[in-house]
N, C-alpha and C positions, 0 to 999 in steps of 0.2 A: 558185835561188829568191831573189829579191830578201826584206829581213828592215826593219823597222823597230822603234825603240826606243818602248815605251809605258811614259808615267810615268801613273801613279795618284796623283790627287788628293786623299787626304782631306782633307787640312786646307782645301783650296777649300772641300768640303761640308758641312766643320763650321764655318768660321768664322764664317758669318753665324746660327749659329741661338742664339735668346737665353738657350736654358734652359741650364745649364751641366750637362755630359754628364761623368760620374764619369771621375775618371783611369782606373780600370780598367777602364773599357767602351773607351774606347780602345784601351790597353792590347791588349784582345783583337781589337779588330776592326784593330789595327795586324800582333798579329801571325798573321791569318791573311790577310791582304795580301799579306806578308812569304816568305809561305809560295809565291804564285802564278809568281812568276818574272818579273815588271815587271822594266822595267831600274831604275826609279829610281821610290822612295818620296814625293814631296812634302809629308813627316808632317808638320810643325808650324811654328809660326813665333814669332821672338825678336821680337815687336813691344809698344809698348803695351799693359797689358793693359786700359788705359782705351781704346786704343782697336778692343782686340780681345780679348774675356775671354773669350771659350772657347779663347783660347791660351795664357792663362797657366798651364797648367802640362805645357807643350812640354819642359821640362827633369826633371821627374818623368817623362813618360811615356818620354822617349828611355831613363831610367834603369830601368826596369821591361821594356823588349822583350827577349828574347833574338835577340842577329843572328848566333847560331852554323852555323846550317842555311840560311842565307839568303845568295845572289849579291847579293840585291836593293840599289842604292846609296840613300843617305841623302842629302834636299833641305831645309834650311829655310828659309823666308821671313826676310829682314828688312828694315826700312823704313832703318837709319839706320847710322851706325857702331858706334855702343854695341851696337846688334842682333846685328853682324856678331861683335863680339869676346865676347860671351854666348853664340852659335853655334860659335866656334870654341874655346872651351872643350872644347868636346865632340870628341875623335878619332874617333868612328863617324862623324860627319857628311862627306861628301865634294861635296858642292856648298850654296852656299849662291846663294839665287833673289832678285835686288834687280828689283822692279820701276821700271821709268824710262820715262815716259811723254810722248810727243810733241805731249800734248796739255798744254797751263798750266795748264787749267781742273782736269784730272784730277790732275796732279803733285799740287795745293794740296791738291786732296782726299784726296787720299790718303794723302800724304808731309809735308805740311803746308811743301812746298818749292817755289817755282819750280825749271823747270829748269834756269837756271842753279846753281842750289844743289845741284839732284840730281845734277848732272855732278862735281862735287865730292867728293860722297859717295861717290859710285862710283866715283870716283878713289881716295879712299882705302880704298875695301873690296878692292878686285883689288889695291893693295898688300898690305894687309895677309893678302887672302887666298892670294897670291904667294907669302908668308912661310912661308905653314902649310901648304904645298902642296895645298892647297881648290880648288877650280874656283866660279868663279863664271858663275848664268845671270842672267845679262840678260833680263830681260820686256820687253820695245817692246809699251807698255800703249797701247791705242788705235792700234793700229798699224794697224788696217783702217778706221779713221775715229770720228770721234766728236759725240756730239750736242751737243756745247756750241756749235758754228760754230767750234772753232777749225782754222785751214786745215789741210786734209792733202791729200797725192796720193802716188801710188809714188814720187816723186821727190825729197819731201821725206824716206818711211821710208828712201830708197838715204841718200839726206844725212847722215841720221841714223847709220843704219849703219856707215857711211863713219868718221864720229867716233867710234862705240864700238868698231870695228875699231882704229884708232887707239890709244884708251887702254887695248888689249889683250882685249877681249871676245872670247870663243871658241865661246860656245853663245849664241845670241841665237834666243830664243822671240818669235814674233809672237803677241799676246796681241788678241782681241779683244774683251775684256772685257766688250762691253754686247751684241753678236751681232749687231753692224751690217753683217758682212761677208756680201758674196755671193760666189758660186761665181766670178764674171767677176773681181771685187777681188784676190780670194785667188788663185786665178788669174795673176794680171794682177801682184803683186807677188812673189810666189813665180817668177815664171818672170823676175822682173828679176835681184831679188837672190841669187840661186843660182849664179847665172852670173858676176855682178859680183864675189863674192866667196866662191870656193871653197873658203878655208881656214875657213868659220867653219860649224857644225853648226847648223841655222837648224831651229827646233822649230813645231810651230803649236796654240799655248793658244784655239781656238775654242769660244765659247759659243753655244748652237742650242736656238731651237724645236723641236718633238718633229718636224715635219716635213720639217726642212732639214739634217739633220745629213750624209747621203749626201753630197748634191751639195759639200758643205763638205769630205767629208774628199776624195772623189777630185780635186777641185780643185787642193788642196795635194798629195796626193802624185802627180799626175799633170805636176805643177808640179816634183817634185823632192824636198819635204820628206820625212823619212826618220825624222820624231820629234816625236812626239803625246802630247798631256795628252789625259788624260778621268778622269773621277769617277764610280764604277760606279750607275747609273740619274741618269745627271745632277746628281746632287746639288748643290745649293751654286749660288755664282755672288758674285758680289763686292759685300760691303756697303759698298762706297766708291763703287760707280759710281751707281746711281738709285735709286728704288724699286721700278718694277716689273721685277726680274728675270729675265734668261733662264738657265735651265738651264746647267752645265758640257756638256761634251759627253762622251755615255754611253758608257762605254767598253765595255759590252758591244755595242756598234756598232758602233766601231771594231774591236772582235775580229772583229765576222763580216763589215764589209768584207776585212780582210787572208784568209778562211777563202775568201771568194768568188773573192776575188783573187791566191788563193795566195802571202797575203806571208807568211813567217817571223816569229812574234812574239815569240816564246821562253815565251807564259803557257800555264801548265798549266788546260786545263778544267776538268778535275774539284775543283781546290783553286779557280781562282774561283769555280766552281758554290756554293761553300761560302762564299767571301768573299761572294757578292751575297745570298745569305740571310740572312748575319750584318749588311750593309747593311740591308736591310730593315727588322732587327728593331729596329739601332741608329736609324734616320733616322725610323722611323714614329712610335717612342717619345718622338722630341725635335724638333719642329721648328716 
């Protein structure tokens, strides 16, 4: 039976909502997540908290989960180097997630960097996360194309890839950030760079309309991908990219593709049954 790695997004779902959601509603809805059997947590993130205050307090809530009962690994977000060495403070955390975007338009938005600047940064975070023996993911934000007009093709994400391969990247996530990607794209790139480059574990961060989400994920993994974000009922989606938001991609969809599809996911049902309630009751409450 062929198996893939599913990461759970919270901190996707919570970052963009404006009311600030108690540490220990977290707290809980963290650790019955924790409980499910994901391979990888994507809890929180060491960013601004000006420019993202329902994170600022990522370092209490790490402090407050218990990871005793739990395989599940630990992901934070950070924008910059300071983020990075705030993150790795922390010995529970085992990957730290630098988003790097192929688009200029989006870097600035984001990162407040061109990418020459971001190439930089992320030079010195694989140092330094080298050091601490941390793994770092790479996000290739806009990696399926993006609305601003700035140029893309598979050609130029292989290019890309090609250089973060280089400065030592190992997990590189195709992130779709605004849900521009079609089935053919996804497709169409996934079946370049798998090939092109088999030492690197090539993830796909796709965000979808309630109708498109199928055709997106058999795409990539018919394509080869082997390792999927989603946010349970979609939740979230990126307050850097526009206004009008698409959805993270639901992970309870992704579970019943791999169920139809007989892939090994390693989540326990009966414990997400209980995460996506606790979802519900957290996301309805605040958003």
């Amino acid at each position: 039976m062929s198996s893939v790695k599913i990461i759970e997004c919270p901190r996707d779902a919570m970052q963009g909502i404006k009311t600030p959601i108690p540490t220990e509603q977290k707290v809980r809805y963290l650790q019955a997540l924790l409980g499910c059997g994901f391979d990888t947590l994507d809890f929180g993130s060491f960013v601004s908290p000006r420019a993202i205050p329902q994170m600022a307090d990522t370092s209490q809530v790490l402090a407050a989960l218990d990871l005793k009962q739990t395989k599940t690994k630990l992901l934070a977000i950070v924008a910059n180097l300071r983020g990075a060495q705030f993150a790795l403070e922390h010995p529970e955390i085992q990957y730290i997630g630098y988003p790097f975007s192929i688009s200029e338009n989006f870097q600035m938005r984001n990162t407040h960097k061109t990418i020459e600047e971001s190439i930089v940064v992320l030079q010195d975070i694989l140092t330094l996360a080298a050091q601490r023996k941390v793994e770092v993911v790479t996000y290739l934000s806009m990696g399926f194309g993006n609305p601003y007009g700035d140029p893309w093709s598979p050609e130029i994400v292989a290019k890309w890839t090609q250089t973060l391969v280089d400065m030592g990247c190992k997990i590189i996530s195709l992130s779709d950030t605004v849900g521009a990607a079609t089935p053919e794209v996804i497709s169409a790139l996934f079946n370049l760079v798998i090939p092109e480059f088999p030492e690197v574990e090539f993830g796909a961060h796709l965000h979808t309309a309630p109708g498109s989400w199928r055709q997106k994920v058999d795409a990539a993994y018919r394509a080869g991908c082997r390792r999927f974000d989603g946010a349970i009922q979609g939740f979230g989606g990126c307050p850097m990219a526009k206004d009008e938001l698409t959805g993270n991609m639901p992970t309870e969809k992704l579970l019943s593709y791999c169920a139809e599809q007989k892939i090994d996911h390693g989540v326990q049902m009966s414990r997400f049954e209980s995460a996506f309630n606790k979802a519900s009751d957290l996301f309805l409450n605040y958003h």
